[in-house]
C-alpha positions as CSV (number, residue, x, y, z in Angstrom):
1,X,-9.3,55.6,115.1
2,X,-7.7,52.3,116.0
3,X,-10.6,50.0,114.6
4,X,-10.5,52.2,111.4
5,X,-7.1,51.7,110.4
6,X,-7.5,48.1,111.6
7,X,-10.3,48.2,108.9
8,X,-8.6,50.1,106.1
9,X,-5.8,47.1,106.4
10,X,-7.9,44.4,106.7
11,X,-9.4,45.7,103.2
12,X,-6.0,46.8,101.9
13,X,-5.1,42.9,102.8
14,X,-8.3,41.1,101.7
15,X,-7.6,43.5,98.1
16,X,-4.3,41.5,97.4
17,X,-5.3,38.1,98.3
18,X,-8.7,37.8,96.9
19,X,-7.1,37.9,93.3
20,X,-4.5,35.5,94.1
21,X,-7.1,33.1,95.6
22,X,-9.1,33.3,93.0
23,X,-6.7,31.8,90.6
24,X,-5.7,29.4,92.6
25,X,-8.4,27.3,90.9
26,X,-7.6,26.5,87.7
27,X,-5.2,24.8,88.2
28,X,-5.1,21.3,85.4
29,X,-4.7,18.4,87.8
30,X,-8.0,17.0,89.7
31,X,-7.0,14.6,92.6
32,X,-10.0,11.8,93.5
33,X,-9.8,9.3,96.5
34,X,-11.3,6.2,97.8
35,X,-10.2,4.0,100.5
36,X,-8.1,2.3,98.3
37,X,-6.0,4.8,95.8
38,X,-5.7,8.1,94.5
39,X,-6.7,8.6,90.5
40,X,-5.1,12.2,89.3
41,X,-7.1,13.2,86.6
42,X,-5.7,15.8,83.7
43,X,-8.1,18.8,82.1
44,X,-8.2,18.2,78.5
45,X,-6.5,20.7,76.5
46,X,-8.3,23.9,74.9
47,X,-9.9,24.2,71.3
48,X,-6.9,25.9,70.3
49,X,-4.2,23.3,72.0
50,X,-5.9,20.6,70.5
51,X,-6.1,22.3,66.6
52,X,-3.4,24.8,66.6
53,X,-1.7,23.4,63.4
54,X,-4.6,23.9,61.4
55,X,-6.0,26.9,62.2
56,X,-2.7,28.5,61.6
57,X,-2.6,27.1,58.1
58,X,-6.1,28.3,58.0
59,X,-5.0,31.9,59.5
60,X,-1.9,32.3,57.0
61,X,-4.1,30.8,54.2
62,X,-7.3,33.4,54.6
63,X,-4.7,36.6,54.8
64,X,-3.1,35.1,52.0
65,X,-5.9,35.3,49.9
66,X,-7.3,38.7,51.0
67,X,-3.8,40.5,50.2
68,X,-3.4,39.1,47.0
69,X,-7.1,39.7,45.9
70,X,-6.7,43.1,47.3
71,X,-3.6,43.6,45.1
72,X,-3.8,41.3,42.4
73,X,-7.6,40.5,41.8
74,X,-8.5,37.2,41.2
75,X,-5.7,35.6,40.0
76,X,-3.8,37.2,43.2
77,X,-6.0,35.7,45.2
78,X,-5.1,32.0,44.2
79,X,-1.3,33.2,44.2
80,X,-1.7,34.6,47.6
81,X,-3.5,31.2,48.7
82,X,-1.0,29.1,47.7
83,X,1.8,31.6,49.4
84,X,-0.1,32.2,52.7
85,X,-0.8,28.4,53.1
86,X,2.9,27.7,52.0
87,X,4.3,30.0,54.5
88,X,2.4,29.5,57.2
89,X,2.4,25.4,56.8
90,X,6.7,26.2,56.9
91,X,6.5,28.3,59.7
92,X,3.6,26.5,61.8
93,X,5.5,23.0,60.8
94,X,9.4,23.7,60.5
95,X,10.3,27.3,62.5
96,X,8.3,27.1,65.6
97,X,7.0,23.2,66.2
98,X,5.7,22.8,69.4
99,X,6.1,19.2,70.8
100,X,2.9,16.7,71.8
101,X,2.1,16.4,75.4
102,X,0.6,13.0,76.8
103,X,-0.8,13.0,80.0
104,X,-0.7,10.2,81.9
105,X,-3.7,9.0,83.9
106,X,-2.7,7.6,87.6
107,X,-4.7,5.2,88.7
C-alpha cells in the first residue's frame, strides 16, 4: 500500500512540474561562451511584432470594406475603405501606440 501511494504522488508531482518545465524553454535570451566572454543573443521578434502597424490598417481596412459593401454596395464599399483604414490608422497610430524595442547584442 505504501509503494502505491508513494507512486500515485510521485505521478501527482511529476503532473505539475512537467508543464512548468516545459515552458521553461522559451525563454528570448540565448547565452554563448568561450574562454574569453559571454555573447547574449536576443530571439527576433514574431511576424506579428515585427508588422503589427500594418496589418492592423490592413484588418480595419478589409472590414471596412465588407460592411460598407454589405450595406451600401459599391460605393459603400469605397466609403467603408476609406473609414476602416481611417479608424484603424487613428487607433493603431494615436490611441494605443506601442513603443519600439532595441535589443542590444552583448558581446
Amino acid at each position: 500500500m505504501k509503494k502505491f501511494i508513494a507512486t500515485l504522488m510521485m505521478m501527482a508531482m511529476l503532473a505539475v512540474v512537467l508543464p512548468l518545465s516545459a515552458n521553461a524553454q522559451t525563454n528570448g535570451t540565448r547565452y554563448t561562451r568561450n574562454r574569453t566572454n559571454t555573447n547574449r543573443v536576443y530571439k527576433r521578434p514574431n511576424f506579428y511584432q515585427r508588422h503589427r502597424n500594418l496589418i492592423n490598417v490592413g484588418i480595419g481596412t478589409g472590414a471596412g470594406a465588407l460592411l460598407g459593401g454589405l450595406i451600401g454596395g459599391k460605393k459603400g464599399a469605397l466609403i467603408g475603405t476609406a473609414v476602416g483604414a481611417g479608424g484603424s490608422a487613428l487607433y493603431t497610430y494615436k490611441i494605443n501606440p506601442k513603443t519600439k524595442r532595441y535589443y542590444r547584442v552583448y558581446r
